[in-house]
Phi, psi and omega in degrees: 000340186289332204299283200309323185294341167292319153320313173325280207295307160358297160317347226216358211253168185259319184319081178314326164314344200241334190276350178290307206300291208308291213304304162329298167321333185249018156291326205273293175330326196245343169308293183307330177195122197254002162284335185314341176282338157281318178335285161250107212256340214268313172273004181288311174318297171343262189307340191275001161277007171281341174286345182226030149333130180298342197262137143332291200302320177292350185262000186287302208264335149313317175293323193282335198259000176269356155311314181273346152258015171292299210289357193218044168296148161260002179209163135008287177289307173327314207268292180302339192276324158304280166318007185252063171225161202274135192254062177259296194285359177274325198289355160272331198277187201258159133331280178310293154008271189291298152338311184281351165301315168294330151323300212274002170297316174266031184293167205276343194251107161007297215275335194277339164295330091049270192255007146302285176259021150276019181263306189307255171005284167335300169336257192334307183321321207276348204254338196328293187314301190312303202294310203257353190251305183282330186055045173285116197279336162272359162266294162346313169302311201304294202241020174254002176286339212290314190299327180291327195273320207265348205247357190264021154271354186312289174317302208322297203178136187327324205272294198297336167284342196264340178288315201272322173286329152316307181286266226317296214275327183253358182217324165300305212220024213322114175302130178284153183282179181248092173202146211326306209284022193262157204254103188271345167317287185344284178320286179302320161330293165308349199249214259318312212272337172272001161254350167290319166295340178324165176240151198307280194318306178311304188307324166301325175307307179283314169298342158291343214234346189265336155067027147318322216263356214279021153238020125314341177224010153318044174279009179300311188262137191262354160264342169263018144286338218277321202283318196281272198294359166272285186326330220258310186307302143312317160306324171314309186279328181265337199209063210299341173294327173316279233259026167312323166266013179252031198266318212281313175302349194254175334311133156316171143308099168324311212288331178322083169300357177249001152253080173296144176094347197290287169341289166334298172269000169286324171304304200307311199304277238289333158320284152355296177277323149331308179285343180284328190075010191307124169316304170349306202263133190208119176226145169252167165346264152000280187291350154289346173285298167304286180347304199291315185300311176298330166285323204269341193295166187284152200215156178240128197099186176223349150313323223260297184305321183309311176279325195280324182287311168320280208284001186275331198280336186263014188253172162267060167211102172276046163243330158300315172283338169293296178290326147341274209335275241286338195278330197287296200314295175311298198296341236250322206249000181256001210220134172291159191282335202271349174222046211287139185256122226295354167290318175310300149321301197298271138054264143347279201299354228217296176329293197292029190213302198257254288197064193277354143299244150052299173271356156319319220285337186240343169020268217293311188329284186329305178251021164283343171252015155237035193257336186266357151316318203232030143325091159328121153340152129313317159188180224268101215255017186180042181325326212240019157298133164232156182282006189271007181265148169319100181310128167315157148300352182269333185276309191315295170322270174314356181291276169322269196332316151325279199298337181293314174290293175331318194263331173295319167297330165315328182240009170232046198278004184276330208284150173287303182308310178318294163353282151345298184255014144300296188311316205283319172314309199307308184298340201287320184267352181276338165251024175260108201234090187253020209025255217348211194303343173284022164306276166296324189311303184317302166307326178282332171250026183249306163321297187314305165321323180289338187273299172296018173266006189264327175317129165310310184295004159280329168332295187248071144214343183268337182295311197279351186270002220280311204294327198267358164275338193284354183283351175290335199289348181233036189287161212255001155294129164295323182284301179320311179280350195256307181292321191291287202303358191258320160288345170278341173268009166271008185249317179311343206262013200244128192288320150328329225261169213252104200267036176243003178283002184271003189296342156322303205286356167280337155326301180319007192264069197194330172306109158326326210254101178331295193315012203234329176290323160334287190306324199277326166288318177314315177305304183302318189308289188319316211263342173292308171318299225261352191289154149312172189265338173306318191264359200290339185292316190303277212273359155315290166316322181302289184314294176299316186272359165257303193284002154297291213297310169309331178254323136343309166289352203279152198271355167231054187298203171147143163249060157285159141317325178270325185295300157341325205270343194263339182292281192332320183296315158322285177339296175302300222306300176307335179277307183334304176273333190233347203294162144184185193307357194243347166250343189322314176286340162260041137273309193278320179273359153319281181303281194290357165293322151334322170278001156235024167241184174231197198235124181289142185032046186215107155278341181292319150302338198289294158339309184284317191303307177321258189359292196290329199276317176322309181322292216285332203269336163298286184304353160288322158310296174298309183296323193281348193278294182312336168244049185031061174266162112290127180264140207244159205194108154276117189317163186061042178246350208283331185300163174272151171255145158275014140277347172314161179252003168313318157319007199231350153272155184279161195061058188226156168193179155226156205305169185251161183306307151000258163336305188276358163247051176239349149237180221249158139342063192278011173266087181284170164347291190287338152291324208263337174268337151313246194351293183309333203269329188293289184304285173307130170284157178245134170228112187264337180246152157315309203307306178270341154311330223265306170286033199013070180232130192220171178201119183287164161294321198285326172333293187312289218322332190288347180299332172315173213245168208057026197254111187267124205255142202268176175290352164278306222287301171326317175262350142293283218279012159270353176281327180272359145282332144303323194254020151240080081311333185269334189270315207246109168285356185290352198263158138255122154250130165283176173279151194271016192255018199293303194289355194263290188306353177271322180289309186317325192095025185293106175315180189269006198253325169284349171267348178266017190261356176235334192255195178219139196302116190213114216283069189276014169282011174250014181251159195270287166277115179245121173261141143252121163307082170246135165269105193210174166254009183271193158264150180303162149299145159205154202238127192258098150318295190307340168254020174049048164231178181237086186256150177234102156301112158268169206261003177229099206284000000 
């Protein structure tokens, strides 16, 4: 015992050499006879404080000795006391370490399997962010085997299985709660990013116990068939490596009537693994041969061909893929344009995106017979169209066709000419607006343009175009603006793509329809999350001068009044969603550097621009006032810096003196009382000024009734329970610490020392205050009852 209480003090030295030597020497002592950690607990402590040392080499030499005592620690605690470390500093350590840590999932004692593996577990949890956010590639070698490893313990022993569902449940994969504020993308990311390293056998494991797969084979009820092939058909498209070890089975029988669907979606896989090149896939001739004969045949839809044409582009017999193109070619020159039939377009679109020799060779043929396709109407010939109806083959056909430009300017984005007759279609449909079903046409070439803003030489022809595309956000279908804003955020998600072009979807605060404000804020959330925090300021300010630029453009701008009151409403929905103490004042100096440039030789924008930034620069005001922001004005500050980000839109200069003294002041009276009502807090009394307690207008509104009342509304009105509580002795309101000192188990000599003696059988009323997750209570003497108030009026 003496050798050790001396390793103690060793520990405890200023020297690191010596405190490195002691720390080896009392690893090799507890290697050797591992009672010594009961024996002595004080040096026990002792070394296991050596993990957070300042010198490197002792915490160095502390990790390397936890490999060699994972396997023969003796109890539980020995085993969590170890493991209780940061795992930055294990991230120095071995592997083989942390494996053998994983060994002790089959230790003969319960308690130790147990605390192995929720150890495991922790790790990773703690490591989560770091692997898949951060793309840390050594914490990933280090800590991304671990889910795979806890879950292939499963085969051990019943005990061992029920242990691997716990860490799985509290650490792997934690289940979100069921409540409004939960991110369930997040959450689903995560459920993607820990089944992509599984290995078959883990992956059977997990879906056994997550009970995921079992409503894949549930075909009696035909909504969890409809349910099971929308998953398998997304998996297929985000995530086509699940079924790499099923390829030998597919492609089914087309002709097969008990899988409707199957064929399809087995075409989308093994395309996928064609384009990938997967060793897996061994196809011959012969069955390739079949394939091309199943695209060409008359068919109903056009997916099936679409994908079976992928994988023929990807395979290895371009002489096969060569006769497919030319027979597609042929029904194309044989067929009226007005009744084409839509395998041809999907077809088409899959040449020119994958394989634009091959559709070089006939181009100019293709789109001199697909150019009267795609003719605009005189008008609008089904007015009374909606999306809930099933798209014709004749729109559908045009739709493809659409894409066919789209994917052919994409790979040929060097040519100027091509350019030209891309854009000029593409512009042709995005500013054509007759409604009914040419509705999608419109969405379909506005989409197409967002995709080709990511090629650089499109860039600044898709910038002047950005006003007549944000006009899809205001198609006059519902499903339409809903299909549209659901393709910009999956385009946000493309690391090219110019993510200050979503700034469109604040337009949606003009949307009759909640869901689409609902949608447009998810979208904004989604596209900020993914910015570094360094660029998140940068692209606020961006953001603010394209959706100026955007409302400047709109073809039904007007300074009337109701038109202004419609401006304004964009404006708050972006202050509402991006302001804050830290960008507000260069949002206030945006606007006013905006009332001094113009638009070169467009007075008319020029005019408008004045207008909107005069609006947005009053309501910036009004928002830093309500929310007691101060905007700070540094003097020498009055000039545009050509860093600005006005500059980045086209044709911005700057105005002449002229110019700016040519409209009048538009933000009047009634507007400006419009904002307050909007903005200003309400304080009705001295008393709750005096408790710094405030309320927007928008607060009251929640009072309404089916209304979920917010943490102002609550703390108003306990305030206004306090204060006629001083007038009405019948009311008590308790502290709000009363059930929390009641739950503790707090005597009675400690409550009368924070509360006060108070006669409550003579009160009409008693509140309790609980910050609990039940609802408070309240026991009404006078109707002799105990009613409990939710948060929902």
């Amino acid at each position: 015992m003496h050798v050790l209480d001396v390793l103690e003090q060793q520990l405890r030295d200023t020297d690191p050499q010596l405190r490195c030597s002691a720390t080896r020497a009392l690893y090799e002592l507890y290697q050797a006879n591992r009672q010594l950690i009961a024996e002595c607990p004080s040096a026990w402590r002792a070394w296991l404080s050596r993990q957070h040392d300042k010198s490197l080499p002792v915490r160095m030499e502390f990790v390397n000795a936890i490999g060699l005592l994972l396997p023969i620690l003796p109890d539980p605690n020995t085993i969590e006391d170890v493991l209780k470390i940061d795992h930055a500093t294990l991230l120095h350590g071995h592997k083989d370490h942390l494996k053998a840590l994983a060994g002790r999932g089959l230790d003969i004692d319960i308690s130790v399997q147990e605390t192995a593996l929720h150890s495991l577990g922790k790790l990773f949890n703690s490591t989560y962010l770091q692997i898949w956010y951060g793309y840390d590639i050594d914490v990933l070698r280090m800590f991304g085997w671990i889910p795979s490893q806890i879950f292939r313990l499963m085969d051990s022993s019943p005990a061992i299985s029920r242990i691997v569902e716990d860490v799985v449940s509290q650490h792997i994969l934690p289940l979100p709660l069921s409540s409004p504020g939960v991110d369930e993308v997040a959450w689903t990311k995560r459920l993607l990013s820990v089944i992509a390293p599984l290995d078959a056998r883990a992956m059977s494991k997990l879906l056994l116990i997550s009970t995921l797969a079992r409503p894949c084979f549930r075909k009696s009820d035909s909504v969890t068939s409809a349910n099971a092939s929308r998953i398998l058909v997304y998996v297929g498209k985000h995530l086509p490596e699940l079924y790499m070890q099923h390829l030998q089975q597919l492609p089914p029988d087309p002709s097969d009537r008990n899988l409707p669907g199957m064929y399809e979606l087995s075409m989308q896989v093994i395309a996928a693994a064609a384009r990938w090149g997967s060793p897996l896939l061994h196809i011959t001739e012969s069955s390739l041969q079949v394939l091309k004969s199943v695209a060409l045949a008359p068919a109903n839809g056009f997916r099936a061909p679409k994908f079976t044409a992928r994988f023929i582009i990807f395979s290895s017999y371009p002489d096969i893929c060569k006769e497919l193109f030319n027979e597609i070619c042929e029904t194309l020159k044989s067929t009226s344009p007005l009744v084409l039939d839509v395998r041809v377009p999907a077809i088409l679109a899959q040449f020119a995106r994958s394989s634009p020799t091959v559709f070089d060779s006939r181009s100019s043929e293709i789109f001199e017979l697909l150019d009267p396709l795609l003719l605009p109407p005189q008008n609008s010939i089904d007015d009374d169209w909606t999306s809930t109806r099933p798209a014709s083959d004749s729109l559908q056909a045009k739709i493809l066709a659409l894409k066919v430009y789209r994917n052919y300017g994409l790979t040929h984005a060097s040519s100027e000419e091509v350019r030209g007759v891309v854009l000029k279609m593409l512009a042709t449909w995005v500013q054509w607006f007759k409604g009914g079903s040419t509705q999608m046409l419109n969405v379909q070439a506005a989409v197409s343009l967002l995709h080709m803003s990511i090629s650089r030489p499109y860039a600044a022809d898709i910038a002047r175009l950005l006003p007549q595309i944000s006009l899809a956000m205001q198609a006059s279908d519902f499903g339409v603006r809903m299909a549209f804003v659901h393709k910009v955020v999956d385009l946000s998600r493309k690391p090219m793509f110019p993510c200050h072009y979503t700034a469109m979807v604040f337009l949606a605060a003009v949307d009759d329809e909640p869901e689409m404000k609902v949608l447009a804020t998810a979208c904004i959330t989604c596209v900020m999350r993914r910015l570094p925090a360094a660029q998140q300021g940068t692209m606020r300010l961006r953001m603010f001068t394209v959706l100026v630029h955007l409302l400047v453009h709109h073809p039904d701008f007007d300074s009337s009044q109701a038109e202004l009151l419609d401006v304004a409403k964009c404006v708050k929905f972006y202050l509402d969603q991006m302001s804050d103490w830290e960008t507000i004042g260069d949002l206030s100096k945006l606007a006013r550097d905006g009332k001094l440039l113009c638009y070169a030789q467009r007075p008319e924008e020029s005019r408008r621009l004045m207008i909107i930034c005069d609006l947005a620069h009053e309501l910036i005001q009004i928002w830093a006032q309500s929310h007691l922001c101060p905007v700070r004005i540094i003097p020498g500050e009055n000039g545009i810096q050509y860093s600005s980000p006005w500059f980045l839109l086209p044709d911005i200069e700057h105005a002449t003196d002229g110019l700016k003294a040519d409209y009048p002041c538009v933000f009047t009276e009634e507007m400006s009382e419009w904002v307050r009502s909007e903005y200003t807090l309400y304080t009705p009394s001295r008393a709750l000024r005096a408790a710094l307690l405030a309320m927007r207008t928008s607060d009251i509104a929640r009072l309404k009734p089916g209304q979920f009342l917010n943490d102002e509304i609550i703390n108003f009105c306990t305030a206004l329970f306090y204060e006629d509580y001083k007038s009405k002795p019948d009311i008590h309101i308790f502290s709000s610490f009363l059930s929390t000192k009641i739950v503790d188990g707090v005597d009675s000599v400690s409550v009368r020392r924070w509360d006060k003696a108070v006669n409550l059988i003579s009160k009409k009323f008693l509140i309790v205050p609980v910050h609990k997750l039940i609802p408070p209570w309240v026991l009404d003497r006078r109707l002799e009852s105990m009613r409990k108030h939710s948060n929902l009026l």
